[in-house]
C-alpha positions as CSV (number, residue, x, y, z in Angstrom):
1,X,-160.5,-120.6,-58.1
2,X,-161.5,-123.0,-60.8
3,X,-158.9,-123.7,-63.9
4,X,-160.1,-123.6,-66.9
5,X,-159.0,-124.0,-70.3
6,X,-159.7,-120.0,-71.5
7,X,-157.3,-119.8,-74.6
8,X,-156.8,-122.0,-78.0
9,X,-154.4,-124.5,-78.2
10,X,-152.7,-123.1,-80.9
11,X,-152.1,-119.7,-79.1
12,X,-151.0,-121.9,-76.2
13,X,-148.6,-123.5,-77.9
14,X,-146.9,-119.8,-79.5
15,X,-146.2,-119.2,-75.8
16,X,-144.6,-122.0,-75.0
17,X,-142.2,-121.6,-78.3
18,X,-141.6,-118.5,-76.9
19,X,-140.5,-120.0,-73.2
20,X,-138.5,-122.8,-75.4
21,X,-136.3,-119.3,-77.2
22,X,-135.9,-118.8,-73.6
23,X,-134.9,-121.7,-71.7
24,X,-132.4,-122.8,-75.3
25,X,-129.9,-119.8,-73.9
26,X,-130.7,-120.5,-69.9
27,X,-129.7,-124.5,-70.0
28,X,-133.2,-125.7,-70.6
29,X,-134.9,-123.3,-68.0
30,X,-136.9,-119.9,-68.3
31,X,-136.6,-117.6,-65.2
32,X,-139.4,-115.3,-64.7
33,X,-137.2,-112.0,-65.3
34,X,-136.1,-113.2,-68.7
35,X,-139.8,-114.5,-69.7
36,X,-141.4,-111.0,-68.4
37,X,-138.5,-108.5,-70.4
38,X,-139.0,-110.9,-73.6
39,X,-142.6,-111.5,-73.7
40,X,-144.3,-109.0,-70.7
41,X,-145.9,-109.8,-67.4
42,X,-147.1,-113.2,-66.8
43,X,-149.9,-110.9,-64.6
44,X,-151.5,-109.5,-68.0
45,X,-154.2,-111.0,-69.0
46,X,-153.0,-111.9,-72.1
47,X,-150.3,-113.4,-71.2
48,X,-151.3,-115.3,-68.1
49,X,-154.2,-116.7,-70.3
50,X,-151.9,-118.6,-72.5
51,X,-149.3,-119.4,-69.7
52,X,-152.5,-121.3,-67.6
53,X,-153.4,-122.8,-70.8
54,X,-150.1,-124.1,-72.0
55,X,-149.8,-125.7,-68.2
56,X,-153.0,-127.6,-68.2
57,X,-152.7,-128.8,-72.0
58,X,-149.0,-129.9,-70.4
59,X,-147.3,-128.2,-72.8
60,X,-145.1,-126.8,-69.8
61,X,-144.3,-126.6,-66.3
62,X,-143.7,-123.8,-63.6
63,X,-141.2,-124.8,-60.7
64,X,-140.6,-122.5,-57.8
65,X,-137.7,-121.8,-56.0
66,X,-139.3,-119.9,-52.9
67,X,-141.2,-117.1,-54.6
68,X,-138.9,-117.3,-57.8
69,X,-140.7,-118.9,-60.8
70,X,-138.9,-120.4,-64.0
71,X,-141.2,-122.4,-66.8
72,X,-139.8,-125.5,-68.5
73,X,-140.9,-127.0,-71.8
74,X,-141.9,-130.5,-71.5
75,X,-141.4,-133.4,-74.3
76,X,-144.9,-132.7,-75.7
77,X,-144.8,-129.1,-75.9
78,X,-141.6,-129.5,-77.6
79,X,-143.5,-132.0,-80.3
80,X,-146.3,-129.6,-80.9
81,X,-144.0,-126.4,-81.3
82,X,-142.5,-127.7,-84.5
83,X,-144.0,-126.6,-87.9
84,X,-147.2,-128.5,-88.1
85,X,-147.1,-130.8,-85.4
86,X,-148.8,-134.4,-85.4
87,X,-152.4,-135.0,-85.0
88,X,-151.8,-137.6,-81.9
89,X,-149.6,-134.6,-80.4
90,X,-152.3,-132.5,-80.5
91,X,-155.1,-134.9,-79.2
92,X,-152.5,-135.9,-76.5
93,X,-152.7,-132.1,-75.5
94,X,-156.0,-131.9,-75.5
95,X,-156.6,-135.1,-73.1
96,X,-154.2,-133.6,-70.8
97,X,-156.8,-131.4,-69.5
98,X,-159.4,-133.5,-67.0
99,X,-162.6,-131.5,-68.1
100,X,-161.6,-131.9,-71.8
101,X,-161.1,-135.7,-71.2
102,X,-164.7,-135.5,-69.9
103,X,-166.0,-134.0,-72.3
104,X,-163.9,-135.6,-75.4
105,X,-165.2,-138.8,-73.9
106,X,-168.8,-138.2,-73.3
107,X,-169.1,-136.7,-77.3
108,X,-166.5,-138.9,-78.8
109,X,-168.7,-140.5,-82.1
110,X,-170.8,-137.3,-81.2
111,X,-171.7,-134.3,-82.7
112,X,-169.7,-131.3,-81.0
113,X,-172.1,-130.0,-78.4
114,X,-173.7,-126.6,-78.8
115,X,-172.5,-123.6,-77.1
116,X,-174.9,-123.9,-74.2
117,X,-174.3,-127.2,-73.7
118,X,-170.8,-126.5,-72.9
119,X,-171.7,-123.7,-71.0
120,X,-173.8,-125.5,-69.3
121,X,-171.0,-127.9,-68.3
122,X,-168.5,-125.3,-67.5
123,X,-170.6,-123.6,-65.0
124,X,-171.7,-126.9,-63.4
125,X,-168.1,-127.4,-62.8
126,X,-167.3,-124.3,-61.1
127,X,-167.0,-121.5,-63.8
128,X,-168.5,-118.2,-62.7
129,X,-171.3,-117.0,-66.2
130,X,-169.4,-115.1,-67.1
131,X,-166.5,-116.7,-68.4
132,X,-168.5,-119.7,-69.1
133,X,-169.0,-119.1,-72.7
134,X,-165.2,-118.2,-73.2
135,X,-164.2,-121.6,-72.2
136,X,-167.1,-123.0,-74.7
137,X,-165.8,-121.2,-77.5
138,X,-162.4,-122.2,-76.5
139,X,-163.2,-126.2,-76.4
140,X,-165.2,-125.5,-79.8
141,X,-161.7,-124.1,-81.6
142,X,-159.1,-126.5,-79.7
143,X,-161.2,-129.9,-81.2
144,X,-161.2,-128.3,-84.8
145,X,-157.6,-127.3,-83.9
146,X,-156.7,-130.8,-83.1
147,X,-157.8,-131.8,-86.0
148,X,-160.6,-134.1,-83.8
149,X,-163.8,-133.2,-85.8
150,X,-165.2,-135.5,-88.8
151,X,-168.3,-134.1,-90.6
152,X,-169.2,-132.5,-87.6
153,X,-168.1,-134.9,-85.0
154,X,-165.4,-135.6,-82.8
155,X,-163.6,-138.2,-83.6
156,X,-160.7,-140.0,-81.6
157,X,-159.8,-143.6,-81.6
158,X,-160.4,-145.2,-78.3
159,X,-157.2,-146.1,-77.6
160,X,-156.4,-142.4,-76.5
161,X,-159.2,-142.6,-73.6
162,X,-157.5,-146.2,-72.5
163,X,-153.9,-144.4,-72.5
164,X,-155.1,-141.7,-70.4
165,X,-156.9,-143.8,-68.0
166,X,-154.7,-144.1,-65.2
167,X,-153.2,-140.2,-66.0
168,X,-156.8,-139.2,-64.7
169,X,-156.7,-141.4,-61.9
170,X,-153.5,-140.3,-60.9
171,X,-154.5,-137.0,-61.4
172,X,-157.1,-136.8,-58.3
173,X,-154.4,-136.4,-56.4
174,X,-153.8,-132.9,-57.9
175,X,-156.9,-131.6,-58.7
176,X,-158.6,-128.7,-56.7
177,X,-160.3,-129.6,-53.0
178,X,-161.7,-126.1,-52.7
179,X,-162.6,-123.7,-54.6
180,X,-164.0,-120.0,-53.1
181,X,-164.6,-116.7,-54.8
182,X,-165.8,-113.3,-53.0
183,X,-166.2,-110.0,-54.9
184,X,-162.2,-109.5,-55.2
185,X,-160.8,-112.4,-53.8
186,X,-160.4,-116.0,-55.5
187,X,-157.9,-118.9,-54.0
188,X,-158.0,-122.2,-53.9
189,X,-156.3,-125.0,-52.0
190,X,-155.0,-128.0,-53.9
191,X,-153.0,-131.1,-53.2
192,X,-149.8,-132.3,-54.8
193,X,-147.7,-135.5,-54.1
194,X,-145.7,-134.2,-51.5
195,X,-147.3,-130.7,-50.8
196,X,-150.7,-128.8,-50.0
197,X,-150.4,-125.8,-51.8
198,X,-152.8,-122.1,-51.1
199,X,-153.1,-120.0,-53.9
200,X,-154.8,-116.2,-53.6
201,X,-156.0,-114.3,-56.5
202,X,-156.9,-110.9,-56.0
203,X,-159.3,-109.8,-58.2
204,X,-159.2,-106.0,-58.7
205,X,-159.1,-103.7,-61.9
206,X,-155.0,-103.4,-61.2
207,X,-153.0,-107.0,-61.5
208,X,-151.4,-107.7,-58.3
209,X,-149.2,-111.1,-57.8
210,X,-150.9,-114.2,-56.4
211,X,-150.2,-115.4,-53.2
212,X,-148.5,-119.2,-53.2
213,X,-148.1,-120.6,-50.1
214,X,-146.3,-124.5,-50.8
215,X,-147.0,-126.4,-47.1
216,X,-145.2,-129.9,-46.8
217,X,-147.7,-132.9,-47.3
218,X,-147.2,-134.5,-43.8
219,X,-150.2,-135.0,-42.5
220,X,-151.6,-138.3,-42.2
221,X,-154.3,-138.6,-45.4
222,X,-157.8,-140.2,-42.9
223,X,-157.2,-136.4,-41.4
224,X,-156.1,-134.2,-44.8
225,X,-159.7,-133.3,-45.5
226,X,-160.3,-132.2,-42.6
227,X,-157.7,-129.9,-41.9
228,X,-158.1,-128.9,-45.6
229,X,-161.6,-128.0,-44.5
230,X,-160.4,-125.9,-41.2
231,X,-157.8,-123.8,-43.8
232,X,-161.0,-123.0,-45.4
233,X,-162.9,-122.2,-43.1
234,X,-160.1,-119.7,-41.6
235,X,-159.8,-118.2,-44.9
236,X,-163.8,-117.9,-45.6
237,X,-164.3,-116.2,-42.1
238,X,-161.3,-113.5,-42.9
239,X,-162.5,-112.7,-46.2
């Protein structure tokens, strides 16, 4: 499965005020059970939009406890849920994301890019057609948003991109090594500091729960990609 950013920051960040209420009366953490009878299913589209959002703008973070989920707020997404939140806030948010950074840095002194040049992007990166021109218009409203635009161009001082150097270095660690999609099946298998972790979409008219499997990160890293690629295999063959 690919993550992308499909929702605007601003709707992002209305969630996460929403987990804050939350986690204010449950000592600074939002179980799953209180987040679904206040706000609904984190399975509904609508929902689960924002909540993928508001974690890869880093506006909050999901823990599990076994299969138990609780969301916390982090220090930025309690800076950009006050009334009209700073401008370096907000292009902190948006540099959280890796494809933004990309992108932010490839047009910065640019015009914004056109619709199918974003597209075009998005799908190069993994992102079926369809949706491809939902994350476009997405990155179009989170840069005006941001407050990042200029007479038609983006403009952010470079001392952002030199901050957030080593975050997206870091970040490799993290970010997807495979990414599969059948007619109603999506997962992808991703590596954490100390953890591999297999996550299984189903995707059917009916929301069902993803499948997280969390596997200790003990195998020596000249062999990781290649038992990643034997997990993938195994899955590919069995779906």
């Amino acid at each position: 499965m690919v993550i992308y950013i499909n929702e605007t920051l601003e709707r992002a960040i209305e969630f996460t005020n929403d987990i804050n209420d939350i986690a204010n009366n449950n000592e600074g953490i939002a179980p799953r059970e209180e987040i679904e009878n206040k706000i609904g299913s984190i399975r509904s589209r609508n929902i689960s939009y924002k909540y993928s959002t508001a974690k890869q703008f880093g506006l909050i973070e999901s823990h599990f406890e076994g299969i138990t989920l609780t969301l916390t707020v982090t220090p930025l997404g309690k800076q950009l849920i006050k009334p009209n939140p700073p401008k370096n806030k907000r292009i902190e948010a948006l540099l959280m994301s890796n494809d933004y950074f990309k992108l932010l840095r490839r047009y910065n002194g640019k015009y914004i890019p056109k619709k199918k040049v974003l597209k075009n992007f998005f799908e190069e990166i993994g992102v079926s057609e369809n949706f491809s021109e939902k994350a476009a218009e997405s990155f179009r409203k989170n840069v005006r948003w941001a407050k990042v635009v200029e007479n038609g161009k983006i403009i952010i001082p470079e001392k952002f991109f030199e901050k957030d150097e080593e975050k997206i270095s870091n970040s490799q660690e993290e970010e997807e090594f495979i990414k599969e999609k059948n007619e109603f099946l999506i997962y992808n298998i991703s590596a954490e500091k100390n953890k591999i972790v297999l996550t299984i979409e189903f995707d059917l008219s009916e929301p069902i729960e993803p499948i997280i499997v969390q596997i200790p990160r003990v195998i020596p890293e000249e062999k990781e990609h290649a038992v990643l690629k034997r997990i993938n295999f195994f899955i590919k063959s069995h779906m």
